[in-house]
C-alpha positions as CSV (number, residue, x, y, z in Angstrom):
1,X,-31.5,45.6,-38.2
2,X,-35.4,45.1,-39.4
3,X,-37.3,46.8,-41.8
4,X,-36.3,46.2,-45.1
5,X,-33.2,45.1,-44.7
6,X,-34.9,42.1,-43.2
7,X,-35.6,40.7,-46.3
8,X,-31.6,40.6,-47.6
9,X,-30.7,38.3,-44.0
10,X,-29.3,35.9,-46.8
11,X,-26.4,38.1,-47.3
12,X,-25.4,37.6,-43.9
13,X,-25.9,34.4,-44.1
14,X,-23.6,33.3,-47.0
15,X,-20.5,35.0,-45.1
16,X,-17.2,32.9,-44.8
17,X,-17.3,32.0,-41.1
18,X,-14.1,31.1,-38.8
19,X,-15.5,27.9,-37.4
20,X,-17.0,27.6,-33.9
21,X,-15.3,29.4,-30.6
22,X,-14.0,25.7,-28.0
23,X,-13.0,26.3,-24.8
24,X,-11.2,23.7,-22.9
25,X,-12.1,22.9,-19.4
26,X,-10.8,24.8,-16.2
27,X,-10.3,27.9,-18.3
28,X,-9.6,31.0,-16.5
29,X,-10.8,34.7,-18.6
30,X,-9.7,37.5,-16.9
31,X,-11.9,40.7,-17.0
32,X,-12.7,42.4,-20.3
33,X,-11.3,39.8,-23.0
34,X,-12.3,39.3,-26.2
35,X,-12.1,36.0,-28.0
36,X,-12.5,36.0,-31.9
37,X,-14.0,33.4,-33.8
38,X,-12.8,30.0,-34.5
39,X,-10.0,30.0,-31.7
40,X,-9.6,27.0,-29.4
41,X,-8.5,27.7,-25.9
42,X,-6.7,24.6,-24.2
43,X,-7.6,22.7,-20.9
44,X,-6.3,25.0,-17.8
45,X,-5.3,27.7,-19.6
46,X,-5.3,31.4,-18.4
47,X,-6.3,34.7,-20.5
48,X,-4.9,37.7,-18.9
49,X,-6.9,40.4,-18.1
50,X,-7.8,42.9,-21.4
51,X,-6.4,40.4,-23.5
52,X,-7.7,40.2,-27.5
53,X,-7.4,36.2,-28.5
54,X,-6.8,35.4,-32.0
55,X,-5.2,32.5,-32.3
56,X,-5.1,29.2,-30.6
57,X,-4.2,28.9,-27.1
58,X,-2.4,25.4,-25.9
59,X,-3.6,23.5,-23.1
60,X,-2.5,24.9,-19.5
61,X,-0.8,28.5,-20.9
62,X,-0.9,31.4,-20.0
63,X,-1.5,34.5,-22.2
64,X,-1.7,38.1,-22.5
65,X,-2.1,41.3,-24.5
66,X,-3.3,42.1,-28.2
67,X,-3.0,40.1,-29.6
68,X,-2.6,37.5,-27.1
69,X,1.0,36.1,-27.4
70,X,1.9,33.2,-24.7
71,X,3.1,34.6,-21.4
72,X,4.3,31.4,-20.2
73,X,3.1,27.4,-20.0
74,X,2.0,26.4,-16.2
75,X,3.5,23.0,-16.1
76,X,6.3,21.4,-18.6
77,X,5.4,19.1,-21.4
78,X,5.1,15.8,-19.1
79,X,3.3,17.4,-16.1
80,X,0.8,18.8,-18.9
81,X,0.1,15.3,-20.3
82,X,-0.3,13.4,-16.9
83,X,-2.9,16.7,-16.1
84,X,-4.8,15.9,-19.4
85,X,-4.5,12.3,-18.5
86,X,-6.4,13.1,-15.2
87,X,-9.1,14.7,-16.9
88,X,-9.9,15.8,-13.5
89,X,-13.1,18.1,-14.7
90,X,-14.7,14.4,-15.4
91,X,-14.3,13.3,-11.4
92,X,-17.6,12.8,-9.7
93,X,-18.7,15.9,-7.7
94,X,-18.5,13.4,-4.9
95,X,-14.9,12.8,-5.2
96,X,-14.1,16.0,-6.0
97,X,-16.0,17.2,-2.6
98,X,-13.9,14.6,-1.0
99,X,-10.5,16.1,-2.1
100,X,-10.7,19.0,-2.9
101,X,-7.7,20.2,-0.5
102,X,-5.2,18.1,-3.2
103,X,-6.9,19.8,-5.7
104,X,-6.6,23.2,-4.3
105,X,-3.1,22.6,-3.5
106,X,-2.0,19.8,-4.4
107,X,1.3,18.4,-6.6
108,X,0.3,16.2,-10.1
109,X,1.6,13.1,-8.3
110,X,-0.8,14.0,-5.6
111,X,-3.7,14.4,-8.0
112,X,-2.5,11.0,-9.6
113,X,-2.7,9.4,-6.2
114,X,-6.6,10.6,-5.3
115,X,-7.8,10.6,-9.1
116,X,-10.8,8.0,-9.3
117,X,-10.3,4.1,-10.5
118,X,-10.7,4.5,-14.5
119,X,-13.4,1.6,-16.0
120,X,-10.9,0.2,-18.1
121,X,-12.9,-1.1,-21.8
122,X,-12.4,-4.8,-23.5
């Protein structure tokens, strides 16, 4: 705002905040949402169109409206797990590239079938 209200910035400052805004990866917004502060949106999750988020969103849902209430989850609870398991947003560009029909249209046991050789740690 400037001027002298410059000087009082503090104030703003000293608010109560929500806690940062994380978005998963292979999140889908749809036009015009609004996300409030603080909210985690899961891995491949979708937010419809015009939707107001202000609360969590699991991994792979779908939701819609305001506020946002769950639609409906992409996968079940095992096909979710084996997807985060994938972590297919960390495969080399390369590999990706190389498959990226399976990944367009592919099943999760196709995906587990291309997904790169994990280094396993000692």
């Amino acid at each position: 705002m400037g001027g002298s209200w410059a000087e009082h910035f503090d104030l703003l400052r000293a608010l109560p905040g929500r806690g940062d805004t994380v978005v998963g990866n292979d999140v889908w917004f749809g036009y015009d949402t609004m996300v409030m502060p603080g909210v985690r949106i899961g891995h491949g999750a979708m937010i419809a169109s015009g939707a107001v988020v202000v609360t969590d969103v699991p991994d792979y849902a779908i939701v819609g409206g305001n506020p946002a209430r769950l639609v409906r989850r992409r996968y079940g609870d095992d096909d979710i797990g084996r997807l985060l398991a994938l972590a297919r947003w960390d495969w080399p560009t390369e590999h990706i590239t190389e498959h990226i029909r399976v990944l367009m249209s592919g099943t999760v046991g196709d995906l587990e079938e291309v997904a790169p050789a994990r280094d396993v740690g000692c």
